[in-house]
FIGU-81065 format. One record per residue (C-alpha): residue in three letters; x, y, z. Coordinates in pm, whole numbers, padded with zeros to 5 digits, always signed. Example, Ala and Ser with C-alpha at 12.3 -4.5 7.8 and 13.67 -1.06 7.14 Angstrom:
ALA+01230-00450+00780;SER+01367-00106+00714;
END
This chain:
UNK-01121-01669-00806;UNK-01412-01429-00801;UNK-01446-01091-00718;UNK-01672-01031-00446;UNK-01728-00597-00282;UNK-01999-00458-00056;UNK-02047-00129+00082;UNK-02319+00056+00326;UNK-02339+00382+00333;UNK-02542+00733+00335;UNK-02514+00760-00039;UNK-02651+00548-00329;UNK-02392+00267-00340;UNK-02475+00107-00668;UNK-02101+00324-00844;UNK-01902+00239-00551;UNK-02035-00144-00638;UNK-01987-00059-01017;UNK-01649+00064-00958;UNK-01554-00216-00702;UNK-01670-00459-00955;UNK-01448-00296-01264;UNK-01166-00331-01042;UNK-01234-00678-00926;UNK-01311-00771-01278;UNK-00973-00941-01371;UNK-01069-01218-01097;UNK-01321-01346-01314;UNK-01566-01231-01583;UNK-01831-01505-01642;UNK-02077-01328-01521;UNK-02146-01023-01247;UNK-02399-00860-01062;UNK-02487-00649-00805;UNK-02781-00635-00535;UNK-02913-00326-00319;UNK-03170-00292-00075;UNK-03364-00006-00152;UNK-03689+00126-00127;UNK-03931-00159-00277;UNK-03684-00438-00069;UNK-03382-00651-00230;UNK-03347-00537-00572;UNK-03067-00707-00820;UNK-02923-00666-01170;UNK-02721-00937-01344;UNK-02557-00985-01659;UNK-02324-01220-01855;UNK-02138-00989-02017;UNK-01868-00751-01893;UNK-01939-00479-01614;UNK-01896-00216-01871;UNK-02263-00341-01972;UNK-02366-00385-01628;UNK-02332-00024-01606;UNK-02552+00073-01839;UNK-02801-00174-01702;UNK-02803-00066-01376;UNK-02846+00278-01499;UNK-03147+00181-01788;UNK-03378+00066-01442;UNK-03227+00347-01224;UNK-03108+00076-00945;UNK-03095+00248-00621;UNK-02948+00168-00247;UNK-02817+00255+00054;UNK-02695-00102+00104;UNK-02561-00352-00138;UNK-02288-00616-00309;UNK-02142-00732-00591;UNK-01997-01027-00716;UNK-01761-01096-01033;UNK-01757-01487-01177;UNK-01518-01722-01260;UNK-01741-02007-01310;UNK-01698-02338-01124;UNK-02027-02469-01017;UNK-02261-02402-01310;UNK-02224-02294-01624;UNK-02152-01891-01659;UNK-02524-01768-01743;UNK-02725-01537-01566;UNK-02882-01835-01320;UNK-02565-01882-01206;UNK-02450-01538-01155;UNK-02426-01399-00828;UNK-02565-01230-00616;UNK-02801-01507-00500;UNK-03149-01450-00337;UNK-03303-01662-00077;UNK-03674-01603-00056;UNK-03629-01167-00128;UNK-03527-01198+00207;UNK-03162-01218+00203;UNK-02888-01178-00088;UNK-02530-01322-00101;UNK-02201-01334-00275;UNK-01913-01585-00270;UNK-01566-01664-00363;UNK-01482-01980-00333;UNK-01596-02336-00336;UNK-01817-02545-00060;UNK-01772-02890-00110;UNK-02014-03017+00104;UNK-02257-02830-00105;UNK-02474-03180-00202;UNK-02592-03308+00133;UNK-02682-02965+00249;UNK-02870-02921-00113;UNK-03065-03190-00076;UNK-03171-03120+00330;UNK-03245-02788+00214;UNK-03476-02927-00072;UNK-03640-03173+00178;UNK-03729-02879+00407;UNK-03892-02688+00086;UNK-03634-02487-00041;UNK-03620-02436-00399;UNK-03268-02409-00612;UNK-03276-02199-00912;UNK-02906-02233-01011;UNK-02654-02485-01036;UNK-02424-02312-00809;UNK-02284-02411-00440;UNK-02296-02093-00361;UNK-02729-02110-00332;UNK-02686-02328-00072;UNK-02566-02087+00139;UNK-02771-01845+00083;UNK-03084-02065+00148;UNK-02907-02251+00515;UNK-02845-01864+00606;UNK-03240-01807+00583;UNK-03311-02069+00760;UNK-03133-01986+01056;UNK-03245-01640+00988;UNK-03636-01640+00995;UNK-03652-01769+01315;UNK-03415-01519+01521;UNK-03366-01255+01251;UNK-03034-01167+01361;UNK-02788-01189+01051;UNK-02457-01200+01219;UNK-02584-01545+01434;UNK-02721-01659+01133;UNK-02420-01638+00957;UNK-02246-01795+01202;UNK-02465-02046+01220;UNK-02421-02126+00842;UNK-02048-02152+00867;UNK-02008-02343+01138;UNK-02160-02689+00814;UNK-01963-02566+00596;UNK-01640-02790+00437;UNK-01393-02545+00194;UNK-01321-02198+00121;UNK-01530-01870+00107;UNK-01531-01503+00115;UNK-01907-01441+00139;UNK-02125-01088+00212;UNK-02466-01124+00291;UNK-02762-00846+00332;UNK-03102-00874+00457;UNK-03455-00698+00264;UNK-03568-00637+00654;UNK-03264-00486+00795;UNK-03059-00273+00525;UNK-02859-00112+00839;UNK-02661-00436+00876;UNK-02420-00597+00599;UNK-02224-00962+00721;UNK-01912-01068+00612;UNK-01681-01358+00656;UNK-01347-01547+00499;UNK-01203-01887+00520;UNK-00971-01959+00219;UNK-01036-01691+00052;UNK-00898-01307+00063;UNK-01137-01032+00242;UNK-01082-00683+00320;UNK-01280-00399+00551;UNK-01265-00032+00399;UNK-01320+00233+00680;UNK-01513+00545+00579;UNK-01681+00829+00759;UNK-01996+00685+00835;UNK-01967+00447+00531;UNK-01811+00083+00544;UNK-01706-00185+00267;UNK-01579-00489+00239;UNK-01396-00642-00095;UNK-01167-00903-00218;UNK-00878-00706-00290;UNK-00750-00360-00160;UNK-00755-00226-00514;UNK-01192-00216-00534;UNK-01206-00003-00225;UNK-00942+00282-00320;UNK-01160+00500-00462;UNK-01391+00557-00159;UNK-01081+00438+00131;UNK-00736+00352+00210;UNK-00789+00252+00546;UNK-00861-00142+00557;UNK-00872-00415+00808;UNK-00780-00763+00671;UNK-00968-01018+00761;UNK-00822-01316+00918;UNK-00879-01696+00889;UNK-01192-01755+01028;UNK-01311-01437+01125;UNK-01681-01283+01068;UNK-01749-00895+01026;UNK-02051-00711+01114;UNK-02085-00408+00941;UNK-02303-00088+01022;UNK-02247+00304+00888;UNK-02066+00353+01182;UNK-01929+00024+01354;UNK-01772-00292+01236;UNK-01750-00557+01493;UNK-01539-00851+01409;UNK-01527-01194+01555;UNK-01315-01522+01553;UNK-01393-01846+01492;UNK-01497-01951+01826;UNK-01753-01631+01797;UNK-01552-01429+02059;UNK-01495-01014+01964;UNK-01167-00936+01878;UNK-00999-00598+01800;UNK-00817-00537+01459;UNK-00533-00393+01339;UNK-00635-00086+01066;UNK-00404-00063+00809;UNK-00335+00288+00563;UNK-00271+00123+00171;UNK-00009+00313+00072;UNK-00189+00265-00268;UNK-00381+00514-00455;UNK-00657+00483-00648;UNK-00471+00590-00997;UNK-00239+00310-01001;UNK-00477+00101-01149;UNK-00583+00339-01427;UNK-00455+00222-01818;UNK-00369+00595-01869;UNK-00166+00606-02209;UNK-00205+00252-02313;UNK-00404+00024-02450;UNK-00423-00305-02184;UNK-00286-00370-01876;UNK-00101-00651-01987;UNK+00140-00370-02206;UNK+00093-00121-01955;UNK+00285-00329-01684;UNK+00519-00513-01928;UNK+00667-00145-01970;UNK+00618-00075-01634;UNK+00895-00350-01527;UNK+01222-00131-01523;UNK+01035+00119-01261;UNK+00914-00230-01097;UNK+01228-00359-01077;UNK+01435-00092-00965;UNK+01153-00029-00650;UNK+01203-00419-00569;UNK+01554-00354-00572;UNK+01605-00021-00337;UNK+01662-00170-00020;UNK+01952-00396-00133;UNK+02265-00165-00069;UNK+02647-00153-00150;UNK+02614-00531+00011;UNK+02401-00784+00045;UNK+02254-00938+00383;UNK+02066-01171+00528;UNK+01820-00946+00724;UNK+01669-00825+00376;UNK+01462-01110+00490;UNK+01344-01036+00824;UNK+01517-00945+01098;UNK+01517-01376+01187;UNK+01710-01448+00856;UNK+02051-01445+00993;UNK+01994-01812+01250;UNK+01724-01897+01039;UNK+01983-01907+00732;UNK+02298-02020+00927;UNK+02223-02384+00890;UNK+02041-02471+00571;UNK+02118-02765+00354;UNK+01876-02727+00092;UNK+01643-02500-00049;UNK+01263-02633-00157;UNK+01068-02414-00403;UNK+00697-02402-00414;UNK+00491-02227-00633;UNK+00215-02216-00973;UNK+00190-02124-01323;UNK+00412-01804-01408;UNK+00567-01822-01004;UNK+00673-02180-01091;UNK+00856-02108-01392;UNK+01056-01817-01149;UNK+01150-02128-00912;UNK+01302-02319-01186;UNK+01523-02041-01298;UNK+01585-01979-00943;UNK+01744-02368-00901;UNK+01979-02293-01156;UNK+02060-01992-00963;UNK+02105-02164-00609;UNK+02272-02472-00743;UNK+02530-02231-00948;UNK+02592-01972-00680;UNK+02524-02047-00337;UNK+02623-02454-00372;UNK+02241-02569-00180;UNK+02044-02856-00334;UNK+01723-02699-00462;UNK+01380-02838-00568;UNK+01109-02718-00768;UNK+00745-02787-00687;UNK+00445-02751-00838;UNK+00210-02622-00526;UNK-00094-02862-00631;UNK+00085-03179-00636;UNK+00323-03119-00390;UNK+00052-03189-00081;UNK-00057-03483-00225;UNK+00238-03694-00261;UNK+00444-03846+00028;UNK+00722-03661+00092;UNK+01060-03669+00249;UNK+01034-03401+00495;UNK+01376-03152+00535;UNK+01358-02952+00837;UNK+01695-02790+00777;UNK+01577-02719+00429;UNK+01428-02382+00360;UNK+01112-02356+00243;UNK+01007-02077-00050;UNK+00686-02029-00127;UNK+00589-01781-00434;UNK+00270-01584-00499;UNK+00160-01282-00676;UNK-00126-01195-00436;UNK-00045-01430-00173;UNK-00366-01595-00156;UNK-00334-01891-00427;UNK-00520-02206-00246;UNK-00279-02417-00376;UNK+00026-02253-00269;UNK-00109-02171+00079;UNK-00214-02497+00141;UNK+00136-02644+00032;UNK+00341-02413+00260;UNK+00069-02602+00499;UNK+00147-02921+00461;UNK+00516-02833+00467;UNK+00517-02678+00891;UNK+00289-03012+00950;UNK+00619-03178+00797;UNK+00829-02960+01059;UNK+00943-02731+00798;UNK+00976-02404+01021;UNK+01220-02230+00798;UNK+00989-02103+00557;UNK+01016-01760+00322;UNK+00715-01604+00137;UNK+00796-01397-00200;UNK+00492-01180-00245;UNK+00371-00842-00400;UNK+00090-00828-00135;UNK+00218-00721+00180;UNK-00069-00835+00378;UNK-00141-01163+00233;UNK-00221-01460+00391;UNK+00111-01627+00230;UNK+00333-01348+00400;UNK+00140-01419+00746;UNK+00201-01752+00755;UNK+00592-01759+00629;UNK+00882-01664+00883;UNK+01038-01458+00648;UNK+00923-01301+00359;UNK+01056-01052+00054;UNK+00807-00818-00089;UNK+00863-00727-00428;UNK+00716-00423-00533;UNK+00553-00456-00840;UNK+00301-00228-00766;UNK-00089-00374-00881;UNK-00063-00607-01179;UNK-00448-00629-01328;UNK-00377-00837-01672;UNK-00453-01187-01591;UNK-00086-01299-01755;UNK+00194-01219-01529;UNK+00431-01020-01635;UNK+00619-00743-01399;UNK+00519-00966-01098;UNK+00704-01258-01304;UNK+01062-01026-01330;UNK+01024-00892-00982;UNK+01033-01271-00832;UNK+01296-01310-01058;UNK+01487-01048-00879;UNK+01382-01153-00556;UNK+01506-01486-00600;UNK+01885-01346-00743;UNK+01900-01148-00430;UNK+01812-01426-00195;UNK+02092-01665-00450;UNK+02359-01439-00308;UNK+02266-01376+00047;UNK+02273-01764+00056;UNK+02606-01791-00122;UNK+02698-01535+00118;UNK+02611-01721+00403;UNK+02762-02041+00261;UNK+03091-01839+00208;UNK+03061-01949-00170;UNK+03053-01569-00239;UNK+03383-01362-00183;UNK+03400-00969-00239;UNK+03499-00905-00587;UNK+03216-01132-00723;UNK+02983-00961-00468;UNK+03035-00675-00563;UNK+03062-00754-00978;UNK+02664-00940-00918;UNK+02573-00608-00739;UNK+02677-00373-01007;UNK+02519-00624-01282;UNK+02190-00568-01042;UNK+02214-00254-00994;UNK+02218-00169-01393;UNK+01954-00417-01458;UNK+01636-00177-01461;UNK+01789+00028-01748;UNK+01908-00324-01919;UNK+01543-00408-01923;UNK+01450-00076-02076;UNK+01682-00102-02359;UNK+01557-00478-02392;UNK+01185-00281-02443;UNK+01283-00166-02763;UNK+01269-00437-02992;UNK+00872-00372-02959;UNK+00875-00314-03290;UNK+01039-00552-03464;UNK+00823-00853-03197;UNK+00524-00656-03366;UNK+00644-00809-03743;UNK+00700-01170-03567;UNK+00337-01141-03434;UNK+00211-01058-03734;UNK+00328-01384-03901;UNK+00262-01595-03606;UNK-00104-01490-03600;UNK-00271-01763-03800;UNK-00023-02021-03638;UNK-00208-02313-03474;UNK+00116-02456-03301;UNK+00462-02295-03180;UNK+00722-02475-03028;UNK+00956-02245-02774;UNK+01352-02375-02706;UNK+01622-02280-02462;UNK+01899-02436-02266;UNK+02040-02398-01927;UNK+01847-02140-01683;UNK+01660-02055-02022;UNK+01506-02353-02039;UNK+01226-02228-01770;UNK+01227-01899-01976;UNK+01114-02067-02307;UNK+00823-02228-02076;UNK+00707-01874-01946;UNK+00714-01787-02362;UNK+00496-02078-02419;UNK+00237-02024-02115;UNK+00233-01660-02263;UNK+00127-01735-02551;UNK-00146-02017-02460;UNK-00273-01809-02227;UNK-00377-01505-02435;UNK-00354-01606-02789;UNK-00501-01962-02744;UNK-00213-02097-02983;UNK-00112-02452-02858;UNK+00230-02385-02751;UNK+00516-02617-02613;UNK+00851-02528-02442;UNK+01180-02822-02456;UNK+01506-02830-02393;UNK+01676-02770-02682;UNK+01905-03082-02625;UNK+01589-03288-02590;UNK+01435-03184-02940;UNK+01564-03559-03075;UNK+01390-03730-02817;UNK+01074-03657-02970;UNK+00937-03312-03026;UNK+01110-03302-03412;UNK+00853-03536-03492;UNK+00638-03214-03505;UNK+00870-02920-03695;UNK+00762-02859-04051;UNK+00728-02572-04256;UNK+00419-02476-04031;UNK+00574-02499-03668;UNK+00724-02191-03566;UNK+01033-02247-03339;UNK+01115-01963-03087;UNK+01468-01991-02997;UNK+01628-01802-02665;UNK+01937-01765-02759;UNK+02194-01610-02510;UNK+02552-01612-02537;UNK+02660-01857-02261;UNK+02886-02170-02250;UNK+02579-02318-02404;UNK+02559-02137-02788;UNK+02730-02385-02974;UNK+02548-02660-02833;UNK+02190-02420-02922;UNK+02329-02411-03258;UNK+02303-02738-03332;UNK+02010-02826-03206;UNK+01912-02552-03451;UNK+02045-02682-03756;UNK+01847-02997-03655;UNK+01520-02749-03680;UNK+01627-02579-04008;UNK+01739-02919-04180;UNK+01332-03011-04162;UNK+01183-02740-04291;UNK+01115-02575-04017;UNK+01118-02183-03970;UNK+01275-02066-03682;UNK+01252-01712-03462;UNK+01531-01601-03257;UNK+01637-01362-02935;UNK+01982-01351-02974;UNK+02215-01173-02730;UNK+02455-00951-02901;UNK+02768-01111-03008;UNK+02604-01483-03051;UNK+02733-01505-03420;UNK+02336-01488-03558;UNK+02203-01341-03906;UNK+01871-01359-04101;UNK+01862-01618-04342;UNK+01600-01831-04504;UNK+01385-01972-04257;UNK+01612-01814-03954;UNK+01486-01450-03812;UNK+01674-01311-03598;UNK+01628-01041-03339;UNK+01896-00893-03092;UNK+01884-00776-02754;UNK+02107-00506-02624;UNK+02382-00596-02404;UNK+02428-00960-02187;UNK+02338-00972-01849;UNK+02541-01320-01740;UNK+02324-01493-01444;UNK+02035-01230-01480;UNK+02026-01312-01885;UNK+01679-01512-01814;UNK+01555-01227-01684;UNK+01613-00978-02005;UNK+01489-01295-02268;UNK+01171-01264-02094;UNK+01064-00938-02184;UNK+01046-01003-02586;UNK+00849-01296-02527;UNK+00593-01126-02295;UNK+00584-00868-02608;UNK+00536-01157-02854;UNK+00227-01267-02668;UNK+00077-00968-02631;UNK+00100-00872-02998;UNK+00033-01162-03136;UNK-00255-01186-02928;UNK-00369-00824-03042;UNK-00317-00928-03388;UNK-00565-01242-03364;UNK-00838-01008-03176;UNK-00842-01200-02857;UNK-00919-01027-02512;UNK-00560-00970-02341;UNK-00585-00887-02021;UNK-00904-01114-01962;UNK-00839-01395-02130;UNK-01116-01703-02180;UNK-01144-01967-01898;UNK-00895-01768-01664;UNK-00871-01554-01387;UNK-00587-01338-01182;UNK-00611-01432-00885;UNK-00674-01841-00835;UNK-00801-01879-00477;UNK-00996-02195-00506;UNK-00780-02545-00520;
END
């Protein structure tokens, strides 16, 4: 889940790093550093704090290079002090970064320590750095070396290595983990995500399984596993270097909750006055013909899109759907499907457990597989047969939010082209779901203006130590998003139920000082809400509701109510969203926490 960026150029690299780094900092923020080689050798800053102050480190000692990289932490080996941060030295002789996790870090620790190597951090990632070395000081050719190294090594890694004794080289590799090449003139880089690089390049090479780079000002070279020289395809990010910028607000976590009707209606433009199949690759037609079943795959926020999405499937398109969570899924024996389809969901594409699911399902014989992803090349969209890109555009804050309503949306436009397909979908409601599609964007923009009145609720929530979220139906996943929300950021202890389910245990905790956030949308299921409500307000407890218009609600004693514009039938879960993203965020504000880098997380989880 770190952030790892290297560049070598004819310029002092240390504010490419810098800016790299910034970038790169939502993947982790226990520590960072950077290391150049420069005039007296390797040469390294490090610092536990944010890169903000790294900045202003690097700039007190006047840390110079032509050579260098930089590493963000989320801490796994070792605790997150400046021991343990990266970049790691082996003997001033060679310095390297890492994302990932080697787990047969022990046994080569303690060979390397019996040959006379000394550790001075806790961290797996030393032990790389150290095997490299000694490979290196007897042929003192970096790439071999490196190759060398990675042919021990058991788990996952995006690593960039530099030498004190030859600063015109800089090594690269990936195995697990997401790397990237920038191309300059005479200049070359290498990063974990496309969004580091964009100030200095938009042309980029990714890097696949496997494969080493060997970077010079002029050349990179990359190889395959088996060591052979293959040539790679250059891509032009259609990104710019902006789109990552807060401009008028004050997190990225706000900035891309009101960035979701733009979000939505670019995820949208390509479905026209009907809906087909080859929306999802020009295979989806046979690949869709004979399906029986649908299997969802997916983590945190991406999860909680799958479970509204089996509502959606069930409902609409008549196909038996599961919901898995990625990390267990592998692990437990399964019944393999192979006229299921397989959906696997991902942000950046490049979550370990959801790439090692989808996995495990082709070894099943699962070949009808489907990637949802905002990355277009990701390692989850290589290895899918089909795959939807939503267009989200970057999403920095570490809680999900656009990328959350764009899956969403993804998923109710794959619900109808398999309805479609099943012939469970006839014209007039085709066209009706369109139209309700269509509109959505602006339905989410109206839905944006109950920011202030969220502000008020946040406000009382903030000295809360418990909140307990409801809903019913396809809602039920949408209270659970409200709940991870507001763990994630605020650190209140929060818990999502099915309404229905509230006297099966979870009344046992409403008093006067539980909260109880209510989604409330007027379905077939109000009444039945209701009640489960009274059951809340009979004990004392005080309860906080998104109402859709029309549901009957009014503020009372220990009953607040706030109303959304409009109903949006089957996309409802996807307006009742919004407010709680906004209830997070300012309550979060309102306790002083860190938003869009919350403690003990990262964006981007790439290690299992």
């Amino acid at each position: 889940m770190c952030g790892v960026v290297g560049a070598i150029a004819q310029r002092n690299v240390v504010p490419i790093l810098l800016e790299g780094l910034r970038r790169l900092e939502y993947r982790g923020y226990d520590s960072v550093g950077v290391a150049v080689v420069g005039e007296q050798g390797l040469a390294r800053e490090r610092s536990t704090e944010r890169v903000a102050e790294l900045v202003e480190q690097t700039r007190r000692v006047g840390l110079k290079g032509l050579t260098g990289i930089g590493h963000t932490r989320w801490a796994t080996h070792g605790a997150p002090c400046e021991r343990n941060a990266h970049p790691h030295f082996s003997h001033g002789l060679l310095s390297l970064v890492h994302n990932g996790i080697i787990e047969n870090h022990q046994p080569l620790r303690e060979r390397l320590a019996a040959q006379g190597y000394a550790f001075e951090s806790d961290t797996d990632t030393e032990v790389m750095v150290h095997l490299i070395h000694s490979y290196y000081v007897t042929h003192h050719d970096l790439l071999r070396a490196v190759q060398q190294t990675l042919a021990e090594l058991h788990g996952a890694y995006a690593i960039g290595v530099i030498a004190a004794d030859n600063p015109d080289v800089m090594v690269c590799a990936r195995h697990g983990s997401p790397l990237l090449l920038g191309l300059g003139i005479e200049e070359n880089f290498f990063a974990s995500d496309v969004s580091a690089l964009l100030p200095v390049t938009q042309k980029v090479i990714y890097l696949e399984e496997g494969e080493v780079a060997r970077l010079t000002l002029t050349e990179v070279q990359v190889f395959n596993q088996a060591g052979e020289r293959v040539e790679p395809v250059v891509h032009v990010s259609e990104q710019s270097a902006d789109v990552t910028e807060l401009g008028e607000y004050r997190h990225y976590m706000q900035k891309e909750i009101h960035e979701q009707p733009r979000a939505l209606a670019d995820t949208l433009e390509r479905v026209g006055n009907t809906i087909e199949p080859s929306l999802f690759g020009a295979e989806a037609p046979a690949l869709f013909a004979d399906i029986n079943a649908v299997t969802i795959i997916a983590c945190g926020t991406s999860y909680h899109a799958g479970l509204v999405a089996k509502y959606w499937l069930e409902s609409l398109a008549g196909l038996p759907t599961s919901v898995e969570v990625a990390s267990e899924y592998r692990y437990r024996d399964s019944v393999a499907n192979p006229s299921a389809l397989v959906v696997t969901i991902s942000q950046s594409g490049e979550t370990a457990d959801t790439l090692a699911a989808l996995k495990h399902a082709k070894a099943l014989g699962h070949d009808k597989t489907l990637s949802i992803c905002n990355v277009p090349e990701s390692s989850l969209i290589r290895l899918s047969a089909l795959r939807f890109l939503t267009h989200a555009g970057p999403e920095i804050g570490v809680a999900s939010t656009k990328a959350f309503t764009t899956q969403l949306a993804a998923l109710f436009v794959l619900t109808l082209v398999l309805a479609k397909v099943k012939g469970e979908l006839d014209t007039e409601l085709e066209r009706e779901l369109l139209a309700d599609l269509r509109h959505f964007p602006a339905a989410v923009g109206q839905v944006l203006q109950c920011e202030e009145a969220v502000k008020d609720w946040a406000r009382q929530l903030k000295s809360k130590h418990h909140a307990l979220f409801l809903g019913r139906g396809a809602h039920y996943p949408i209270a659970q998003e409200g709940a991870l929300k507001l763990k994630e950021i605020t650190y209140i202890h929060a818990e999502a139920y099915p309404a229905g389910e509230l006297k099966h245990g979870p009344l046992a905790l409403v008093d006067e000082y539980m909260p109880v956030i209510v989604v409330a949308p007027n379905n077939v299921l109000l009444e039945k809400l209701k009640g489960n409500m009274q059951e809340v307000k009979a004990r004392g407890g005080e309860l906080f509701v998104f109402a859709d218009e029309g549901t009957g609600f009014e503020a009372e004693p220990g009953v607040q109510v706030i109303t959304l514009a409009g109903h949006a039938g089957p996309l409802s879960p996807l307006l009742h969203v919004i407010p709680l993203q906004l209830l997070a965020y300012h309550t979060a504000l309102a306790r002083g926490a860190d938003v869009d880098k919350p403690r003990n997380l990262a964006k981007s989880v790439t290690t299992e």
